[in-house]
C-alpha positions as CSV (number, residue, x, y, z in Angstrom):
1,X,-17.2,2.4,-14.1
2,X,-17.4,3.2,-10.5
3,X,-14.8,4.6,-8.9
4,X,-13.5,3.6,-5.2
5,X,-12.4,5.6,-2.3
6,X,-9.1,5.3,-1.1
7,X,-8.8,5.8,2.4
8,X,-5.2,6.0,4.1
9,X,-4.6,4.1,7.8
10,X,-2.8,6.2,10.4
11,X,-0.5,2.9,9.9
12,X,-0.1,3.5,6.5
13,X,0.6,6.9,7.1
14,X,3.1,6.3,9.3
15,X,4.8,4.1,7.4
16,X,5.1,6.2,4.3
17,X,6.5,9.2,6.7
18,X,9.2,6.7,7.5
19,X,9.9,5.4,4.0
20,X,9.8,9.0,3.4
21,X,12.3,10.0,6.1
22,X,14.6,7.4,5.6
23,X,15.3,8.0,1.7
24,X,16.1,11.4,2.4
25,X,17.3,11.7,5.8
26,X,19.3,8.2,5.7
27,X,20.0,7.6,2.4
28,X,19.7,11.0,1.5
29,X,18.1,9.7,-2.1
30,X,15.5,12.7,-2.8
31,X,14.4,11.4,-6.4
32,X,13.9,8.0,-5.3
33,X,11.4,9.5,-3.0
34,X,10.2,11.8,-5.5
35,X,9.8,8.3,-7.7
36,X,8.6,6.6,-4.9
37,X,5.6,9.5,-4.7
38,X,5.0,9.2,-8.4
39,X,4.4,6.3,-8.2
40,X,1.9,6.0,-5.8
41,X,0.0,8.4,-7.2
42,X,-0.4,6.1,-9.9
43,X,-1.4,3.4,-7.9
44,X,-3.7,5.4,-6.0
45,X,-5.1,6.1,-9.4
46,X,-5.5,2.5,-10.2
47,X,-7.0,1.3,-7.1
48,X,-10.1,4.2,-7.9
49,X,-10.8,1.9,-10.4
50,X,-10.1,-1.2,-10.4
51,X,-8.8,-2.6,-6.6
52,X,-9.6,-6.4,-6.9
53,X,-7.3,-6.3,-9.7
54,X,-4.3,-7.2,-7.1
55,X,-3.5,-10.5,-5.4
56,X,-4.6,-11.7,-1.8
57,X,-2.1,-12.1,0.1
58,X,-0.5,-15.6,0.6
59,X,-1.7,-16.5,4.1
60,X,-5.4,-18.1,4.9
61,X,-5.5,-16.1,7.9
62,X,-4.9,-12.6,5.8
63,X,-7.4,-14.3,3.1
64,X,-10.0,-14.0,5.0
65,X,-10.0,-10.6,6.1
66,X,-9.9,-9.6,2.3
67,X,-6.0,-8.3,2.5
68,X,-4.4,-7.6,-1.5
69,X,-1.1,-6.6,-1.5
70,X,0.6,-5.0,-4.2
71,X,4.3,-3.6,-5.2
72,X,6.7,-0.7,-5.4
73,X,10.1,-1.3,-5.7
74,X,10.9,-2.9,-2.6
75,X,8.0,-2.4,-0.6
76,X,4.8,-3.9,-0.2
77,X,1.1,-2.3,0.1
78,X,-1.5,-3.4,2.0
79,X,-5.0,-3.3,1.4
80,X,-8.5,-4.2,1.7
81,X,-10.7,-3.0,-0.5
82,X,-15.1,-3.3,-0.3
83,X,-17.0,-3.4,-2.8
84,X,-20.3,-2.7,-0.9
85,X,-18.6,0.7,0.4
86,X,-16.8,1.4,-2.6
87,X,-13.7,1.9,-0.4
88,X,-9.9,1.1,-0.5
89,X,-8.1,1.2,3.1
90,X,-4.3,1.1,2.5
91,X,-3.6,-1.0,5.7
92,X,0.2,-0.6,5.7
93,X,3.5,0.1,3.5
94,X,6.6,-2.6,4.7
95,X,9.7,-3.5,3.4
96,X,9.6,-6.8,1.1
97,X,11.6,-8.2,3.5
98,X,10.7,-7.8,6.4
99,X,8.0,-10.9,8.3
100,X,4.9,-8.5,7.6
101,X,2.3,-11.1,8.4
102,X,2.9,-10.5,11.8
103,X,2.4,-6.9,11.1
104,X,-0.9,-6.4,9.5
């Protein structure tokens, strides 16, 4: 089975630094983050193999550029994945909440 590439947005990494901050920093929750971490680590592991696994994202406008989503706890990652370039790009990491079409 090939394996994909997963390639992190300076978005995406700038969200995960916030979630980061504000578990331990605001909430001061250090094994949620540790949990959170863990657990994308395992996703990252999953998307290697097997990225068109996840769900499109519910808007036609999204659909079209290719954008999956899938879940942690309360949040929401982004990503498009290529199967000519054998690539994964983590687009962003939001709240579940939040009105993230606008965002991506």
């Amino acid at each position: 089975m090939s394996k994909y590439e997963v390639l992190i947005t300076e978005q995406a990494r700038e969200d995960l630094r916030e979630l980061i901050e504000q578990f331990i920093n605001v909430r001061k929750n250090e094994s949620l983050t540790e949990r959170l971490l863990a657990d994308l680590n395992k996703v990252q592991d999953d998307l290697t193999l097997r990225p068109f696994s996840y769900a499109l994202v519910n808007d036609e406008k999204l659909v079209t550029a290719g954008i999956r989503k899938l879940w942690i706890e309360n949040y929401v990652f982004f990503f498009i994945a290529s199967e000519k370039e054998k690539t994964v790009s983590l687009m962003r990491i939001l709240l579940a909440q939040r009105s993230w079409a606008d965002l991506l």
